[in-house]
Every structure is written in structure tokens, then in C-alpha cells.
C-alpha positions in Angstrom: -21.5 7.4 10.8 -21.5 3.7 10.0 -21.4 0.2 11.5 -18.7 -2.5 9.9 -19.9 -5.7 9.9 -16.5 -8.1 9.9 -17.6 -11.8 9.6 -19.9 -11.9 13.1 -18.6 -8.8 14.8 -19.7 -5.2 14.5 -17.7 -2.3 14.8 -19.6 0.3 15.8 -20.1 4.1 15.3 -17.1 4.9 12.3 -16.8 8.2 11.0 -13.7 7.5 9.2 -11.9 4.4 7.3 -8.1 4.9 6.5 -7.3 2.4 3.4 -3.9 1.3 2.6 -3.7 1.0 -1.3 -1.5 -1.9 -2.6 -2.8 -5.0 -1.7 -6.3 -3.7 -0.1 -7.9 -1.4 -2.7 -5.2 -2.7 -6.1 -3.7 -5.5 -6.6 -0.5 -5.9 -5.4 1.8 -8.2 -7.3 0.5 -6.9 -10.7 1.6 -3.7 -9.8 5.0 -3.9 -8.2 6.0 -7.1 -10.2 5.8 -4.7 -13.2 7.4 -1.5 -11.3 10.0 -3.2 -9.7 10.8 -5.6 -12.8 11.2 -2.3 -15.4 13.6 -0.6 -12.7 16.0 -3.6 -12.4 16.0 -4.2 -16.1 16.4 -0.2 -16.9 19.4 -0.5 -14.5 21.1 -3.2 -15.9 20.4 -1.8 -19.7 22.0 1.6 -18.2 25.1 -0.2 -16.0 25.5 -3.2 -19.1 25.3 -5.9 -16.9 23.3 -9.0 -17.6 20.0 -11.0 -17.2 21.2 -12.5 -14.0 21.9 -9.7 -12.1 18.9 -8.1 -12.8 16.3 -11.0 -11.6 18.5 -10.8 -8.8 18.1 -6.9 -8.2 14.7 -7.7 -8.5 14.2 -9.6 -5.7 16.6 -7.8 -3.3 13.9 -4.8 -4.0 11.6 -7.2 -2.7 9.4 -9.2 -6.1 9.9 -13.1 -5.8 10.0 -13.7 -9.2 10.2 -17.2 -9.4 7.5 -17.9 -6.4 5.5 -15.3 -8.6 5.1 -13.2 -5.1 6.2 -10.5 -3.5 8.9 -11.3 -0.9 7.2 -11.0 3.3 10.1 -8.4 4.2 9.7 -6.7 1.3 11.0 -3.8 0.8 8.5 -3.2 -1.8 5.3 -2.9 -1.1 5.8 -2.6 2.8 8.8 0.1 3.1 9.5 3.7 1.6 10.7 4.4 -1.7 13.8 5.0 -0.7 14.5 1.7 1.2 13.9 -0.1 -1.8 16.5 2.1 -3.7 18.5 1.6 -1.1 18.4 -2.1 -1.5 19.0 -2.1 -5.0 22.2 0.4 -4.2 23.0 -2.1 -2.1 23.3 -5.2 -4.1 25.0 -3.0 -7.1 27.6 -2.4 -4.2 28.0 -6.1 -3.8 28.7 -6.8 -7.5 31.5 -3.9 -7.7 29.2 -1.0 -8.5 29.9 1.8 -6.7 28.6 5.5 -6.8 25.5 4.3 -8.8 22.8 6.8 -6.9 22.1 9.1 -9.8 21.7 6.1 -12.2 19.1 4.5 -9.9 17.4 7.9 -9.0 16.9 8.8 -12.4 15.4 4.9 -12.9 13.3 5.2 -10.7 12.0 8.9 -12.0 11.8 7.1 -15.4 9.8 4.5 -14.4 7.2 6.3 -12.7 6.6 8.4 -15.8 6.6 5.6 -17.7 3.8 4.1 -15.8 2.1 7.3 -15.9 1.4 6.8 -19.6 -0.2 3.0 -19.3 -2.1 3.2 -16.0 -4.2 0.6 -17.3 -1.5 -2.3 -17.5 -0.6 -1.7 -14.0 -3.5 -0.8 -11.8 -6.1 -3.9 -11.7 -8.7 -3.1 -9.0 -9.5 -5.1 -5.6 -12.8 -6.8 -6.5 -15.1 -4.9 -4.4 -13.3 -2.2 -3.3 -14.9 0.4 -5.5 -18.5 -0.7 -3.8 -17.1 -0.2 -0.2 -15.4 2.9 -1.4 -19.4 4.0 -2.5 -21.1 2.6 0.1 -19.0 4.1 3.0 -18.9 7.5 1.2 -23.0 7.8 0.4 -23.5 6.5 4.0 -21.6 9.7 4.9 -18.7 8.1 6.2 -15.0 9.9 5.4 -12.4 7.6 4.0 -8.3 8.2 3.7 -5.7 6.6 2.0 -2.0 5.6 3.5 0.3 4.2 1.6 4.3 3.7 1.1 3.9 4.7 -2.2 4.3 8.4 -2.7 1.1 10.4 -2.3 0.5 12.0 -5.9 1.0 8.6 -7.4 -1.9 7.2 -4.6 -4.0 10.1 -6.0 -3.4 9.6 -9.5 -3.9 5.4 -9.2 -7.7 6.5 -7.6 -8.1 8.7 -10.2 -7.7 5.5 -12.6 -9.8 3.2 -10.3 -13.0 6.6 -10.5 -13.1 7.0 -6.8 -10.6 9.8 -6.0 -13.3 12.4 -5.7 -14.7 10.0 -2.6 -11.9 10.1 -0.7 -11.2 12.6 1.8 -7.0 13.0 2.3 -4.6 10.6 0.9 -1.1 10.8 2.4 1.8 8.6 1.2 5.4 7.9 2.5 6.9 10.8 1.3 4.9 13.5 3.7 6.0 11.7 7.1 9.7 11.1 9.0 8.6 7.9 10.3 6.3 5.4 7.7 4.6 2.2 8.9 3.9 0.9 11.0 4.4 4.0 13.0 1.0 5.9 13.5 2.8 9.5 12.0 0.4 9.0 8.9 -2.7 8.1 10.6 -2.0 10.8 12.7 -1.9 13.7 10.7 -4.7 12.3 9.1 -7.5 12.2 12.2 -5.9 15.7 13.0 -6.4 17.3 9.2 -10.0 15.6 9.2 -10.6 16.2 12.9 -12.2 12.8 13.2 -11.4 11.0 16.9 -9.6 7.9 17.0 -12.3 6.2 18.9 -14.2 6.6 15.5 -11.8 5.5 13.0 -10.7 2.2 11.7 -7.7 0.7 9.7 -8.2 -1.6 6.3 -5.0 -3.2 5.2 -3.3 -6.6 3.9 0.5 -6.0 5.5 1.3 -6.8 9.0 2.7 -3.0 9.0 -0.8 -2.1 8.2 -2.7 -3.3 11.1 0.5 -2.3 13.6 -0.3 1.2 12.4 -3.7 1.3 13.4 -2.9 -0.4 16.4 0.3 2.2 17.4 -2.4 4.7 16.6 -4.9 3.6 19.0 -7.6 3.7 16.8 -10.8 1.5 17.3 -10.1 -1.5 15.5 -7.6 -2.6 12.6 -9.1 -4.6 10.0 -6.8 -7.0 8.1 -7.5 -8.4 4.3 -5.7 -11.5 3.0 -5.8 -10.3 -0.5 -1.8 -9.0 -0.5 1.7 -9.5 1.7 0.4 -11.2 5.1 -1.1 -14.6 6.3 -4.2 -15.5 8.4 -1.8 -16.8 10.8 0.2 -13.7 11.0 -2.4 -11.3 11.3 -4.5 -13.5 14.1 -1.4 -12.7 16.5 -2.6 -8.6 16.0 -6.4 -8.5 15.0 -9.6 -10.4 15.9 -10.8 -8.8 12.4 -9.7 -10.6 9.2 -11.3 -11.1 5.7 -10.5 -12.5 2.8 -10.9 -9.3 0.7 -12.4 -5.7 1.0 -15.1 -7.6 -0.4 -16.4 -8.9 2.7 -16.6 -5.5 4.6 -20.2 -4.6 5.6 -21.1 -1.3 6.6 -25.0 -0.1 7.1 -25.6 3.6 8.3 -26.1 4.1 12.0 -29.7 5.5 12.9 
């Protein structure tokens, strides 16, 4: 069990801190500008349409290319995998594509494996977050992962980053009806650890993030300014804001 220290205020007796991944533990642009940018240009290689159309399928999956930014309502980054397909379905539909499912579906399967074989050009960690992810685990503390990516790829990104054997479940979008910020994944986490929500505590940089931990009535949601949301929007949910995971304290309780 461990105390957080968040600017002046201490959290007090945590036995378990739920992470999301992209934007809190990984960078979040570097890795869905690169995703997101190989599945609109794959799509538009496969369909034989041109340049324009694929910035623009970019951004209606959500990457701001031009700001250099992820867009605020995503999809990416903040919604299930499928949303974001959907929303490149979507615009295709717009431009007199129809029936272009299986094309996107397999797109999106290529991409991952694609990724799978340079983890290294698009996983560049939080600074800090592997020395929160030690400290909270050698002060006994348990520690989850939820995220909107899918689960396996979660595991396989804190394989890369040399902390998956510290982390105690990781769940992604794909294992629950309902994603963020509905509390289904924090849920079946506190159950599978059997760790009460009094003693358990939210870490993440989206809006849908600290909602989460909020709709879950945990103890407190922490929000980081390192990925999708403001200061200003995250003051209207949580009294606990950093700038990065960096700024997390945690000593062991007596």
C-alpha cells in the first residue's frame, strides 16, 4: 500500500493504480500519427485514389496532420478500434465508395503486423513512467493497464517499454461492451485483482480517462497533460493534475 503525492495533496492508502497507455505511459501522437497515417495511405494504395483523400481519411480517423496533433474528439486515441474504422468507412461512403469493409478490415490487420515488426519506430516512452511503474511495483503496490487499444497489442507495447512483468492485468477495448469512459474496464479489473475501489486510483491524459475513474467510483482520478486533454478541461473533473507521470510521488505506507 502506498501514498501518491500529486503537487500538495496526498492520496492516501492505494493498493492499486490503473494506467491508461497512450498518452500517460507512450507517447501519443508518435504513435497514432504513424498507425493511423499507414492505414489511410494503405487504403488509398488498395482503392487508387489519391494524396488528398487520404490526408483527409486521416483526419476523419482522428490525426490533425497539419496542427501536428491528434484531433480532441478523436476517434483515435479516445474510441474503440472499430469507431475509428467506422469513420474511415464513413468518409469512403462520402466520396462514392461503398462496400469497402473487408478492404479496411484487412488494413487495419496489416498494419498492426506491420507495426509488430518495428516496435521501436512507434513506441517512444513517457519520460518517467518506467520509474513510477518501479517504484509503485517494489513498494508493493498492484498496477493495471486500460486502454482503447486492443489488449494483446497493450501487452506487447509493455513488453517493448521492459515493464510488462510489473503489471498486474491489462485489459483493452476489445474485452468490454461498453469502453470509456464507462467504468466496465475498471470494473472487471478491481473484481479479477480483488482490490476495493476505495483503494484504487486512475492515471490518464483523455477527459474519457478520468470520467472512468470517476463513473467507477474509485478514490481519486489523476489527470496528466502529456496527451489529448487541457488543464482547463480536466479542472472541470479532477482537483489532481500534472504535467506528466513524471510528477507522481508515491512513498510506502508504514
Amino acid at each position: 500500500m502506498v501514498n501518491l503525492i500529486i503537487n500538495s495533496d496526498i492520496i492516501e492508502n492505494i493498493k492499486l493504480v490503473i494506467f491508461d497507455k497512450d498518452g500517460t505511459l507512450m507517447e501519443l501522437y508518435h504513435y497514432w500519427s504513424q498507425m493511423v497515417g499507414m492505414r489511410a495511405k494503405l487504403i488509398c494504395e488498395k482503392l487508387g485514389i489519391n494524396e488528398e483523400h487520404e490526408n483527409n481519411l486521416l483526419y476523419e480517423m482522428g490525426v490533425d496532420w497539419k496542427a501536428g496533433k491528434l484531433r480532441s474528439e478523436g476517434p483515435v486515441g479516445i474510441k474503440k478500434r472499430e469507431i475509428v474504422l467506422q469513420a474511415a468507412l464513413d468518409y469512403l461512403k462520402t466520396i462514392g465508395y461503398e462496400d469497402t469493409y473487408n478492404i479496411c478490415y484487412e488494413v487495419f490487420r496489416e498494419v498492426d503486423q506491420i507495426s509488430l515488426l518495428n516496435l521501436n519506430r512507434f513506441i517512444k516512452p513517457i519520460e518517467g513512467s518506467s520509474r513510477l511503474i518501479d517504484l509503485l511495483f517494489n513498494n508493493g503496490c498492484k498496477i493495471a493497464i486500460a486502454t482503447t487499444d486492443r489488449g494483446e497489442r497493450a501487452k506487447l507495447a509493455c513488453d517493448f517499454l521492459g515493464f510488462a512483468n510489473k503489471i498486474d492485468f491489462i485489459i483493452g477495448a476489445d474485452k468490454v461492451s461498453k469502453s470509456k469512459p464507462e467504468p466496465e474496464m475498471i470494473n472487471m479489473i478491481v473484481d479479477t485483482l480483488k482490490i476495493d475501489k476505495f483503494n484504487t486510483v486512475m492515471i490518464g491524459d483523455a477527459v474519457t480517462d478520468v470520467q472512468m475513474g470517476i463513473n467507477a467510483n474509485l478514490k481519486a482520478s489523476i489527470g496528466v497533460l502529456t496527451g489529448l486533454s487541457t488543464l482547463t478541461e480536466l479542472r472541470k473533473l479532477t482537483p489532481y493534475i500534472v504535467d506528466s507521470v513524471e510528477q507522481v510521488k508515491c512513498i510506502k505506507t508504514k
